[in-house]
N, C-alpha and C positions, 0 to 999 in steps of 0.2 A: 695789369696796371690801369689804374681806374685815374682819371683827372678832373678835377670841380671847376667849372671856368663858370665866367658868370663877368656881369659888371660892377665895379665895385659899391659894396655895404648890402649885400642882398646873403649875406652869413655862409658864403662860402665857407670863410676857418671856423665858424660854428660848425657845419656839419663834417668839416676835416677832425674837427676834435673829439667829436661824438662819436666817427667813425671809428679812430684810435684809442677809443677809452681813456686818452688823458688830454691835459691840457698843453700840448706841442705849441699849436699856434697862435702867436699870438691876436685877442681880440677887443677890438675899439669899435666906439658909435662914429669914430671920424673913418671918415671914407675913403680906402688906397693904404688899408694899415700892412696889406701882404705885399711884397716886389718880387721876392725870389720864388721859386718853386721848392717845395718841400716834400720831402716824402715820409710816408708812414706806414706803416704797418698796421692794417683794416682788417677789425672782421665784425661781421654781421651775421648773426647765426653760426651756422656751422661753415660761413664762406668764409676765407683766408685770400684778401688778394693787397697791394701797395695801393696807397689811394695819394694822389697828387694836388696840395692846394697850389692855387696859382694865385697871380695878381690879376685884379680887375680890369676887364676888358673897358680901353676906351680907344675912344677916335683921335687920335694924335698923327705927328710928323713922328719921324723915326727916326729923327738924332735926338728927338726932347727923351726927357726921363720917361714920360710915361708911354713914346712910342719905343723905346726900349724896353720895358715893361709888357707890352704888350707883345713883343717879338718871343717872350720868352714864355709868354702863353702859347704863342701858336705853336712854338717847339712840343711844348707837354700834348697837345691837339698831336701833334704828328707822333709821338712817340707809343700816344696809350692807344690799346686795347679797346677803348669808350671812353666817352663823356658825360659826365653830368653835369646839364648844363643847367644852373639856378636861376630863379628870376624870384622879385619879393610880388608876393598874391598882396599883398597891399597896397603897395605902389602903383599894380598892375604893370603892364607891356608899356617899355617906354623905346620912343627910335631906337636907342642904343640896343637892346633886345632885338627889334627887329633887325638890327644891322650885324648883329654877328651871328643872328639866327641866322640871315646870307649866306655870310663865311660858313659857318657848320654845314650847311647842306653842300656845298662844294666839296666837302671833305669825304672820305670812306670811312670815317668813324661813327662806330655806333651811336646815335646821342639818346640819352636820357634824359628826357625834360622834368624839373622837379621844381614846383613852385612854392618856398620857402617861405616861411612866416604864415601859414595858412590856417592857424589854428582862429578858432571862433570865425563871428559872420563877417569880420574887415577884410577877409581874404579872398571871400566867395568872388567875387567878383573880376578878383584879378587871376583867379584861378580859371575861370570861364574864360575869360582874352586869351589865356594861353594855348588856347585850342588853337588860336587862328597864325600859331608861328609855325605849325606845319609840320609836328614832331608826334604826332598822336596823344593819346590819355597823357595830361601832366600829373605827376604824382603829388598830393599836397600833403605836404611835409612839414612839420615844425623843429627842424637840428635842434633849438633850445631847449625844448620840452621833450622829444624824442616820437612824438607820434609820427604816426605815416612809414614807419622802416622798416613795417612789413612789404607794403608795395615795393618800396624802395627793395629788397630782398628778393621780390619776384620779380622784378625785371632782370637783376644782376648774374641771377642764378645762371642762364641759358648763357650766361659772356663768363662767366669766371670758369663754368662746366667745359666749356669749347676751349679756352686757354690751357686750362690746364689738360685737358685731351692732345692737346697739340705739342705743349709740353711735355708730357709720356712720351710718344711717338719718337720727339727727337730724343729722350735718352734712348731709348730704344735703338735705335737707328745706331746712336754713338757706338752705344753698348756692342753691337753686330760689328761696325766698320774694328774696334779695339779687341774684338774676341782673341784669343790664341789659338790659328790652327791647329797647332805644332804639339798631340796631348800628350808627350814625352816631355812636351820643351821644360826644363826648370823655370820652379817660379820668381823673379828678379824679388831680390830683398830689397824690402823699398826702405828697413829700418822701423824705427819705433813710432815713425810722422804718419805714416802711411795709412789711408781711408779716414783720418784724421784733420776736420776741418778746423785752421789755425785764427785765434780769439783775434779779432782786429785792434791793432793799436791803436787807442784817440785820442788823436790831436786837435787841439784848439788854437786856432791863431787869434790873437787879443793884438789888442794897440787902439791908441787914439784915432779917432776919423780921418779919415783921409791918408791912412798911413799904408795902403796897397794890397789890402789882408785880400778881398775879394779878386784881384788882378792878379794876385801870386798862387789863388788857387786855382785859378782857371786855367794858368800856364801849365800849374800841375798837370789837370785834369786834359789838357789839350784840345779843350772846348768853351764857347761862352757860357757857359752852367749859370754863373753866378753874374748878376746886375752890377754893371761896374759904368763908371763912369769921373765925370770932374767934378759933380757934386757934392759937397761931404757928408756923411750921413744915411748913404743909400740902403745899406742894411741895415733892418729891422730887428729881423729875426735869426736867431741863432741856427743856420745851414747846416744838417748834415748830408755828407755824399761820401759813398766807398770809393777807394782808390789803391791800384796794386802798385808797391814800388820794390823794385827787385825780389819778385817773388812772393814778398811780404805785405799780409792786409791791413789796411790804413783807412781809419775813417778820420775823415776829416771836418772838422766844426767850425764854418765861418762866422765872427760874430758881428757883431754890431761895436761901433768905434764908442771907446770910454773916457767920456769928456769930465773933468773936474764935478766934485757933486755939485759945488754951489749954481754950476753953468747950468744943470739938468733941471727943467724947469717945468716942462711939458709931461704932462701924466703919461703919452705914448713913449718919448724917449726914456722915462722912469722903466718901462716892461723893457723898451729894447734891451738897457744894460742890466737888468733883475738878469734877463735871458741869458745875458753874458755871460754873467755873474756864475749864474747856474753851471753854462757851459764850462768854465775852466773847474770846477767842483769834482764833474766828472770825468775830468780827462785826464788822461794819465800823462800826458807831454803836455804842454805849453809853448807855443813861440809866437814869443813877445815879437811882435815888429812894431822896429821904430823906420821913422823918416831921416835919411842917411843927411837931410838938407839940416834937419834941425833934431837930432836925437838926444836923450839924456835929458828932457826938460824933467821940468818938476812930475808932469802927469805919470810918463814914461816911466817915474822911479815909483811913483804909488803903484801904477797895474803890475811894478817886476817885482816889488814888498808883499803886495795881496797873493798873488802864487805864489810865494815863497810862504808866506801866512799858509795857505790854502795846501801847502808841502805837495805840487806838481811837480815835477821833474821841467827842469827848465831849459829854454836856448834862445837867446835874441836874433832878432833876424835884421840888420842892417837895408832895409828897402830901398828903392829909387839911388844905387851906389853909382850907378851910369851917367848922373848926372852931378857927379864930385870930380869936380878935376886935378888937385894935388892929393891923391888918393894917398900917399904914405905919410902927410902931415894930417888927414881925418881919421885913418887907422890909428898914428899914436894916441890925435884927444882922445880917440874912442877906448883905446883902453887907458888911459888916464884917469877917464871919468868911471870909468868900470872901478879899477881899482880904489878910486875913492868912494865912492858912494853903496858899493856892490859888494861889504863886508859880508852880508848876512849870506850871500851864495859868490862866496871869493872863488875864483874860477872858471865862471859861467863861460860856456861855449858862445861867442861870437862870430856869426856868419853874414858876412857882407853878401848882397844877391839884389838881382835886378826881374822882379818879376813880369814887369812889362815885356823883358830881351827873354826872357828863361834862363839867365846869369846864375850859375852858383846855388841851383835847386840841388843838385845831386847831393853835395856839400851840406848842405839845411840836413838833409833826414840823416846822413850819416852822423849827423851830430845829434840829432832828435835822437836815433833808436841808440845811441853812444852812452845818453843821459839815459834815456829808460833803461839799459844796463844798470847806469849806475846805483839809479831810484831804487833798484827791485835788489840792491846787492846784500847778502847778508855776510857776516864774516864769525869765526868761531871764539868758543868763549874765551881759548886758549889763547891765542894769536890778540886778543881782546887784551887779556891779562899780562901777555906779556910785554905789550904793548907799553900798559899805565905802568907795570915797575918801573919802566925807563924812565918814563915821565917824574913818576917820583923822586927817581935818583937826582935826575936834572935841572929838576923845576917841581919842586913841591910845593904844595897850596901854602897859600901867608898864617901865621899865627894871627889870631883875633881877641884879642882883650888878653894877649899871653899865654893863649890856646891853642896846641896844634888840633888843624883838622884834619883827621884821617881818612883818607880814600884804601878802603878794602877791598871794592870787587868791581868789575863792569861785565855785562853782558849785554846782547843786545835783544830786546824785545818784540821786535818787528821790520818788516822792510816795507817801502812801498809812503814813505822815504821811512832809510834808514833811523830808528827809534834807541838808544842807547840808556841804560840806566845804571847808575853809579850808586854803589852802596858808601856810603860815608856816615862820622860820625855826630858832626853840627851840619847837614846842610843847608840851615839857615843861615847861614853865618857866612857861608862860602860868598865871595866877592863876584858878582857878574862878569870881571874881567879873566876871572880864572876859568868861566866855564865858554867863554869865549876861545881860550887858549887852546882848552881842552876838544872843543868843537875844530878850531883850524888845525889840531894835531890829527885827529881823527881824519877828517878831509883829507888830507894831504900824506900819510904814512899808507893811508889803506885806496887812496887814486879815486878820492870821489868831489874830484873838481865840480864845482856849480852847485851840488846836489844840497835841496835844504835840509838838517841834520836837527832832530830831536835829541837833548840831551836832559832827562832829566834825574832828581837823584831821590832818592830812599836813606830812613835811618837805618841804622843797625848793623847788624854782622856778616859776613860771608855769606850767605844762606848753604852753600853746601859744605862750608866747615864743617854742620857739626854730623852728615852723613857719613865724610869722609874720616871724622875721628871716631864713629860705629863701626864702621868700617874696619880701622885699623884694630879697634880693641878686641873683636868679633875675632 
């Protein structure tokens, strides 16, 4: 584990990005655009190691934001392997360089001094000053352009060589302490799981600023991982971090709070929610957290309409419930307002929790991995079909211009959300309200509360009528 520390705009998430071959982090001319730590997955040549961006080292108090910020640098300093520690060759050495140059050498981490922006003759100079911070050859590097990451390469090598040696040893070691004496003994059936590494489920928590997204994963996590504070706004960047819950792999995607479009004005907070955006894209859960003080606004129903657009598997999380005091007159508004407004995923899992106390987490993911059940459900074509007879019987679609429209087959086409396609024989013609019917029957015969439900139809005939009547005649 490699970590970029630096003071901030000197392109730390430039070369965080360079490192991981895509654009993870986000990056701006304004100064202090990273706060959280992020990790990625680096490689340089044939080296394979996690590379850490951090936020910009400054000289602060340590209840301000950015002495917060800076706490959670010196975390990544204690936790990696080495540093590489940036300074801009343009700028040259400014106190703040010298001042956590300080810090660094008190530490027992490796440091690599690499002076960024050093491309052409404006760098020479401040490439030279870097001699005198006391870290040997600084390497001059341009993350923009990419020159210099052969040096970069040849310092890494002999740290990422020695980690991973170190690493062998201890499996090895495990490997010895787990042997089987016993070479009679039977070998335990571990089942079909076994030597089998299980795909992590992700989850994104979305919600308006200040609605606890950060504070409720760190209770997760049972650590300050993530920048939290009274601030609104603190996340930038869309976090990810692994987390085990009962057994089961979880990664989890903290994002940046999604304020009204017309509110986002700022080119920075444009990337923060783009990032968001991205994040609920690829996530296979969703939990929407609202503000338990004020939930259900207008914003709250756009970000829980966009995932349901977006067809994530969904679950609201009711935040900050510790500070509601007739708690069974806010449970009814709350599903009042569910059921009024929450047609298109009528259902939805609802989990009141207090992430500051650690309230009602267990509750959230049973509901989380409940819904990705449900998202991932597929159901047969048979149990499909005999489904829609009933329907027919009971409730058949409206004549249109003195037309009936015929529904002849349904099958379903995919899961991951569940995809349904209706063969009929105008479905132009078919009324919105009927395939709303048809969607709330589905939900509810086959147990897929919350879940957002693709229904779409096709002209024509059975399609395997006419195999089945080859069939008979054969």
């Amino acid at each position: 584990m490699i970590a970029i520390i630096g003071r901030p705009n000197v392109g730390k998430s430039t070369l965080f990005n360079r490192l991981v071959g895509k654009r993870l982090a986000l990056v701006d001319d304004t100064p202090g655009v990273t706060r959280d730590r992020r990790a990625g997955d680096a490689r340089l040549g044939d080296l394979r190691f996690t590379i850490l961006d951090t936020a910009g080292l400054e000289e602060a108090e340590a209840r301000t934001l950015e002495g917060r910020m800076r706490a959670q640098t010196e975390e990544a300093i204690a936790d990696a392997d080495a540093v590489i520690f940036v300074v801009d060759a343009r700028a040259g050495i400014t106190p703040s360089d010298s001042h956590f140059a300080n810090l660094l050498r008190r530490t027992e981490t490796p440091v690599i001094l690499v002076a960024n922006k050093a491309e052409g003759r404006a760098g020479e100079h401040g490439l030279y000053e870097a001699f005198g911070l006391g870290f040997g050859e600084p390497i001059a590097l341009s993350a923009e352009h990419g020159e210099g990451l052969s040096d970069l390469y040849d310092s890494l090598l002999p740290i990422v060589d020695a980690a991973d040696a170190e690493a062998e040893i201890e499996a090895i070691a495990e490997a010895d302490v787990n042997v089987d004496l016993d070479p009679d003994a039977e070998e335990e059936d571990k089942g079909p799981a076994a030597g089998t590494v299980e795909k992590p489920l992700r989850v994104a928590v979305v919600g308006r600023p200040n609605a606890g997204k950060s504070t409720l994963i760190n209770r997760l996590l049972g650590e300050e991982r993530l920048l939290t504070g009274p601030e609104a706004g603190i996340t930038r960047d869309s976090i990810s971090v692994d987390w085990v819950w009962r057994d089961h792999h979880v990664k989890l995607f903290d994002t940046a709070g999604i304020r009204r479009k017309a509110r986002v004005q700022e080119k920075l907070e444009k990337l923060s929610v783009a990032d968001a955006l991205r994040a609920i894209k690829f996530a296979e859960v969703v939990i929407v957290t609202l503000d338990a003080t004020m939930s259900f606004e207008k914003q709250d129903l756009q970000i829980i309409e966009l995932c349901a657009r977006e067809g994530r598997a969904i679950v609201i999380a009711i935040n900050k419930w510790d500070l509601i005091e007739d708690r069974s007159e806010a449970m009814q508004r709350l599903n009042d307002a569910a059921e009024r407004y929450l047609n298109q995923i009528r259902g939805v899992q609802i989990v009141t929790l207090s992430g500051l106390h650690g309230r009602g987490l267990d509750k959230l993911f049973e509901a989380a991995f409940k819904a990705y059940e449900m998202w991932n459900r597929r159901i047969s074509t048979s149990r499909l079909n005999r489904w829609l007879d009933g329907v027919l019987v009971h409730h058949p679609p409206p004549a249109v211009a003195g037309r009936r429209i015929k529904l002849r087959y349904i099958t379903q086409a995919k899961a991951r959300p569940p995809h349904f396609i209706v063969f009929c024989s105008r479905p132009e013609a078919l009324p919105e309200s009927y395939t709303r019917y048809l969607v709330n029957g589905l939900r509810e015969r086959f147990e897929m509360p919350g879940t957002p439900i693709r229904l779409s139809y096709r002209k024509g005939e059975n399609p395997y009528a006419a195999k089945a009547k080859k069939r008979n005649i054969q």
